[in-house]
Structures are given as structure tokens and as C-alpha cells.
TIPA-52005 format. One record per residue (C-alpha): residue number from 1; x, y, z. Coordinates in steps of 0.1 Angstrom, whole numbers. Layout:
<recs>
REC; NUM; X; Y; Z
...
</recs>
This chain:
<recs>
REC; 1; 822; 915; 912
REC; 2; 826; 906; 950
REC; 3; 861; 912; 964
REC; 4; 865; 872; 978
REC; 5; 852; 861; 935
REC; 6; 872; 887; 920
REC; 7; 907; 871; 946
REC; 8; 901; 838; 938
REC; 9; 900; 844; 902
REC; 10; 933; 858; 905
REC; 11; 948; 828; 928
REC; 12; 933; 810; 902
REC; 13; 954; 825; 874
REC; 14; 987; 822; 898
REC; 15; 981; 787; 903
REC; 16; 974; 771; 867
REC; 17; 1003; 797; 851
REC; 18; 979; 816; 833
REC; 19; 999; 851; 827
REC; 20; 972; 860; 803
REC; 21; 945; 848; 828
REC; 22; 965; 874; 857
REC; 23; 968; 904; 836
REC; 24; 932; 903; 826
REC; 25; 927; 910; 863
REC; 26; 942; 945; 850
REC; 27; 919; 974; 832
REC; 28; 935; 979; 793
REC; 29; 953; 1006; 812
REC; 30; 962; 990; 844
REC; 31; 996; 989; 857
REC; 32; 1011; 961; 883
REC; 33; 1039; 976; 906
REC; 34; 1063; 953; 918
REC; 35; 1078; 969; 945
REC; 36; 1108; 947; 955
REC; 37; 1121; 952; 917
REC; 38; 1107; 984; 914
REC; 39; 1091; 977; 883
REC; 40; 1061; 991; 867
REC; 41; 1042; 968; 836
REC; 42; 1013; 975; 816
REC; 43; 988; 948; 810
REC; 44; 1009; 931; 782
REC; 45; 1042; 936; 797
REC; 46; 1031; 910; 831
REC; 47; 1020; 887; 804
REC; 48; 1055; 892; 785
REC; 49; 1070; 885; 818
REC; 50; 1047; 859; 836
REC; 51; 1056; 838; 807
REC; 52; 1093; 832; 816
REC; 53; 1084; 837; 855
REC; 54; 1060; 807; 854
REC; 55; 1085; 782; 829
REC; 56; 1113; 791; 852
REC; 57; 1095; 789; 891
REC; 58; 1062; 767; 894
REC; 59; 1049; 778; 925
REC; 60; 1020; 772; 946
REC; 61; 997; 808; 958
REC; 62; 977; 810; 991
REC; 63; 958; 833; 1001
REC; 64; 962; 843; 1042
REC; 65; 935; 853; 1065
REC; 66; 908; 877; 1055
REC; 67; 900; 899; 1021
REC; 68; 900; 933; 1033
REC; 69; 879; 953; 1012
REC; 70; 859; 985; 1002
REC; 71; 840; 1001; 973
REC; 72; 872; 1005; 952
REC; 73; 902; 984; 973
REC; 74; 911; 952; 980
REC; 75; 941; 936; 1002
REC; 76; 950; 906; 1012
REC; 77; 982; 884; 1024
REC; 78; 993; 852; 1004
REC; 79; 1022; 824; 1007
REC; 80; 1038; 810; 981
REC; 81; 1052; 778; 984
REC; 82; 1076; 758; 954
REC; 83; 1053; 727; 940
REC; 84; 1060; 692; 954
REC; 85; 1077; 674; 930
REC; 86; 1082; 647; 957
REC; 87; 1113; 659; 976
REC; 88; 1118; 675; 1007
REC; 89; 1111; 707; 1001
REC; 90; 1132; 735; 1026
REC; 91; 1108; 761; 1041
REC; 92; 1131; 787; 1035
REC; 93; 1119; 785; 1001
REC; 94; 1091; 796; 1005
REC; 95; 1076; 833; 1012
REC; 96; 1050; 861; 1023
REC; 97; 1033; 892; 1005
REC; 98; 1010; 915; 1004
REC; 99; 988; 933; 975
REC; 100; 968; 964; 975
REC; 101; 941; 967; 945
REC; 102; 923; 997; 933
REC; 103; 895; 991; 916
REC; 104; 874; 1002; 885
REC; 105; 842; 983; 878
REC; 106; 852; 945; 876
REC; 107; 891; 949; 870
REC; 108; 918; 968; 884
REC; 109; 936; 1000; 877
REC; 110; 968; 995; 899
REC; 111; 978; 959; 916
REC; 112; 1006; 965; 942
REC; 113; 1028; 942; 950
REC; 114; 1048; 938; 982
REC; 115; 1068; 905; 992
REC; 116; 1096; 894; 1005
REC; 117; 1120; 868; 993
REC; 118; 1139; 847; 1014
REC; 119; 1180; 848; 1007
REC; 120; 1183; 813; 986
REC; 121; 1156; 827; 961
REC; 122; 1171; 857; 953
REC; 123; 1201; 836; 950
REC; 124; 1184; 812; 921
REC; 125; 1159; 840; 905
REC; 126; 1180; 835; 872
REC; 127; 1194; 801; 875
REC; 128; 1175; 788; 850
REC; 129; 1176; 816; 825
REC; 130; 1204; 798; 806
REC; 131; 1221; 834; 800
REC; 132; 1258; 827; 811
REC; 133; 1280; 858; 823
REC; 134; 1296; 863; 789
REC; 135; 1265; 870; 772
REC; 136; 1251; 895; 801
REC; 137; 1282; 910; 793
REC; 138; 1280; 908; 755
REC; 139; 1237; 922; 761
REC; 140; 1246; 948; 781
REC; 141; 1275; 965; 760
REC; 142; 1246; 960; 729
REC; 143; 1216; 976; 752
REC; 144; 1247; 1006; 754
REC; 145; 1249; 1010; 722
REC; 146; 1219; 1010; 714
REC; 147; 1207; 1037; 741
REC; 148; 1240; 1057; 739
REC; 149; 1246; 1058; 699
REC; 150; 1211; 1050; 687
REC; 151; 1192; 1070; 712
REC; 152; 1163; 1039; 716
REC; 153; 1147; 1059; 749
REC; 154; 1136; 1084; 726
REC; 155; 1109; 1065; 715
REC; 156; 1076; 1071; 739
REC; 157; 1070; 1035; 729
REC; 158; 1098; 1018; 741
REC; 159; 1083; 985; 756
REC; 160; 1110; 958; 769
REC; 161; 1101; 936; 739
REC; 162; 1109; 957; 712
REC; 163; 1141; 965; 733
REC; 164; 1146; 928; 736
REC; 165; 1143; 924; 699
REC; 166; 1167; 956; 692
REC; 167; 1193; 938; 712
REC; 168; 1187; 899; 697
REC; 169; 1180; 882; 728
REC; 170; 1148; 871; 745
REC; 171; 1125; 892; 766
REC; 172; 1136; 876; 801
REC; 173; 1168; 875; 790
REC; 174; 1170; 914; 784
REC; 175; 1150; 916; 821
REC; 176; 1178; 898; 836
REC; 177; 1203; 921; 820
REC; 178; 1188; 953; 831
REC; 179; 1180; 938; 866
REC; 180; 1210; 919; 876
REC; 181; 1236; 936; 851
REC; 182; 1225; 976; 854
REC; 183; 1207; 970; 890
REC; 184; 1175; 987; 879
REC; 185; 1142; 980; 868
REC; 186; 1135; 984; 831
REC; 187; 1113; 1019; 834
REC; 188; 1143; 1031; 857
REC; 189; 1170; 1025; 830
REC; 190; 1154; 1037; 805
REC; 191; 1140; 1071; 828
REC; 192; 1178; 1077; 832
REC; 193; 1186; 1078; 798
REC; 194; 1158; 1103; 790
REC; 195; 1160; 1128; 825
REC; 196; 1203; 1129; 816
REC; 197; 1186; 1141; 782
REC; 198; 1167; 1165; 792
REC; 199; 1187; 1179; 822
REC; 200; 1210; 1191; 786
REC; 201; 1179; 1207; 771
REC; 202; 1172; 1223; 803
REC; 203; 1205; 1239; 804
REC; 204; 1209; 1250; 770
REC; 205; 1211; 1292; 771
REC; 206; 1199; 1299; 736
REC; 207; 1162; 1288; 746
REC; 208; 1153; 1264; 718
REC; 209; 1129; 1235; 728
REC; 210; 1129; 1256; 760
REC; 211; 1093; 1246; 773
REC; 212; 1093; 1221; 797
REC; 213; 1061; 1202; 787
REC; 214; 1078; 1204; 752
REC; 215; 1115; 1191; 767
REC; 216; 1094; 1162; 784
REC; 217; 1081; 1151; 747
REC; 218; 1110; 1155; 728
REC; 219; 1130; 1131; 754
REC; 220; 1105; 1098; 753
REC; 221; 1084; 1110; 777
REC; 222; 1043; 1104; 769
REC; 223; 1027; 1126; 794
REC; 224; 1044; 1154; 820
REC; 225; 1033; 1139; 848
REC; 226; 1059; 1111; 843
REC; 227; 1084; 1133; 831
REC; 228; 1080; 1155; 863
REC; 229; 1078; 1121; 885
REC; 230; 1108; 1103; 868
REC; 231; 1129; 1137; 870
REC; 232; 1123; 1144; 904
REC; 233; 1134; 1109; 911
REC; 234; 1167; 1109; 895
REC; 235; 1174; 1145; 903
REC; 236; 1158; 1149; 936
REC; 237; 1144; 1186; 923
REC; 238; 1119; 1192; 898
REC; 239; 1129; 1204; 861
REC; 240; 1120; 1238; 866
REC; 241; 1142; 1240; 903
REC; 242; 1168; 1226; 882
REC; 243; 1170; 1249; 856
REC; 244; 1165; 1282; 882
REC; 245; 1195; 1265; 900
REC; 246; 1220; 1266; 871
REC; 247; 1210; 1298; 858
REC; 248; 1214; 1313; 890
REC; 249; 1250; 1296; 890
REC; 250; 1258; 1308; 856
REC; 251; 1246; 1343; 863
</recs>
């Protein structure tokens, strides 16, 4: 598929609220970054949360200047401006970003997301989510007993629906609670819960479950590489550093 066919497909999908139609633009195993909330969503998890992203902001997607594109890339710069529903609408609510695409064959692998919004969006984002401060509270202190008591991250299939639904409360909901209540995205909340984990295997003297790449599956984790990424993150050293470190402290 051309880069400028394969763009306008996906303006397309942003502009009728099609989440099904945007995530298609994803391979079965493509991931969308969203930098500026620093979260990470497979092809079913942008659906999951397009749905309550379009119900909540109807917006309008432009693309800016010129596809840029090779063999296997594409970027280009859009605007999004709020429908007019026949008001004056403020410019400051409307905003700039960028995405970078890798490609394979006709769909993407990754779709990176970079944008900026302006201070009275970020004010709004969940104005119309209907969650009132009592039950963030209420969500959170259920999402920490279910992560603390009922060790949920252990699960390598931990989506945020079936989180959601182990809490009671709706999908965007349980997005709001983790973004706006916890201040991270939903892979970095759960990644905490499952490098603290395994920092405690890694120090444990007698040796048992003392393989790394074994530690990685026995905490969540589905792969090493993610485990090695996700530790490094939260640790700033890498699991093996880590455990040298201590057992050069406890020698």
C-alpha cells in the first residue's frame, strides 16, 4: 500500500471514530506508543481505549505538510481541532503531533505517537468520565488490594480489561485511576509491582528460582526482553548488576 493511501485510511478512521477501523492500521502484534502517557497497547487495547476516547472528545484530524516516507517508515504532522458544534471554539483547544510508523507489508508493527496538549485539555481529559473523587479513591484502594493481597501482576496476561473487571468499574474508568490517581501508565504500574517482586527473588541467598530468565517468568513477565527493559527502568541497573551489588554488600 502507498504511504499517502495507507495515511489517509488512518485520518479516515480518526475522523468517523472508528477505534476498530485505527487499530487495524496495527499488525495482530503491533503495538501503539503513546508517548505523552507513556503507554504501550496492543491492537485490542487502542480499540478498548479509543472507545471511551472518541464518546468523551469528538475531534477533528488533519494531516500537515508532506508524508515522509521509505520502504518500511512513514511520518507525518497532524492538528486536531474539537468539532464545531456551532460555538466559538478557543484555539487553545486545539493541538499538534507527530507519528512515526514502521511498517510490515500493508500494516504497522509500532505507531509512535508524539503530541502535545495545550494546558485547558489536560485540564478536561476526564471531565466527562463521570468518576467523582470518592470512587478514584474507593478504585484505587480495590486495584491495591488486588495487586498487593491477590498478587493480579502475576499473571503474563494481565490486560487493563480484565483488571477493570477485577476491580468492578469500567475500562476508562480504571485508565483514569491508574493515570490520574497512581501517575503512571497502566504497563508502568503493573511493571512496578512485578520488578519489586523480583528484586526479592534476586536477593534471596538460598538460590531457589535463582535463574534470571526463570525469575522474569515467575513474576508476570512473558519474554526477558521486557523483563530486562522494565527492570532496568525501575532500577536503573540491570537484574544481574543488581544482584552482584547486594551480594557484594552482604559479603
Amino acid at each position: 500500500m502507498q504511504a499517502s493511501k495507507f495515511v489517509k485510511s488512518y485520518f479516515d478512521a480518526w475522523n468517523h471514530g472508528d477505534p476498530e477501523g485505527v487499530a487495524d492500521h496495527l499488525t495482530t502484534d503491533g503495538i501503539y506508543l503513546d508517548i505523552p502517557e507513556h503507554a504501550r497497547r496492543t491492537h485490542d487495547e487502542l480499540i478498548v481505549s479509543l472507545n471511551g476516547f472518541f464518546a468523551d472528545f469528538p475531534q477533528r484530524y488533519e494531516l500537515i505538510g508532506e508524508v515522509l516516507a521509505n520502504k518500511n517508515t512513514i511520518a507525518f504532522q497532524y492538528k486536531v481541532y474539537p468539532f464545531d458544534d456551532g460555538e466559538n471554539v478557543e484555539s487553545t483547544t486545539s493541538y499538534s503531533g507527530a507519528e512515526f510508523m514502521t511498517l510490515n507489508g500493508d500494516a504497522a508493527v509500532t505507531i509512535t505517537d508524539y503530541y502535545d496538549l495545550p494546558e485547558r485539555v489536560n485540564q478536561d481529559k476526564y471531565a466527562k468520565s463521570g468518576l467523582r473523587r470518592e470512587q478514584l479513591h474507593e478504585y484505587m484502594r480495590r486495584l491495591d488490594v488486588i495487586m498487593e493481597s491477590q498478587r493480579a501482576y502475576l499473571k503474563p496476561d494481565l490486560t487493563l480489561p480484565v483488571l477493570a473487571e477485577e476491580v468492578g468499574c469500567s475500562v476508562n474508568h480504571l485508565s483514569q485511576v491508574i493515570n490520574a490517581g497512581f501517575e503512571m501508565s497502566f504497563f508502568d504500574y503493573v511493571n512496578n509491582y512485578r520488578v519489586r517482586h523480583a528484586k526479592e527473588l534476586l536477593l534471596q541467598i538460598d538460590g531457589r528460582k535463582g535463574a534470571i530468565l526463570n525469575i522474569a517468568f515467575t513474576v508476570g513477565f512473558n519474554s526477558n526482553s521486557a523483563f530486562y527493559a522494565a527492570f532496568k527502568k525501575h532500577v536503573g541497573m540491570a537484574p544481574a548488576t543488581f544482584r552482584r551489588s547486594h551480594s557484594r554488600q552482604s559479603a
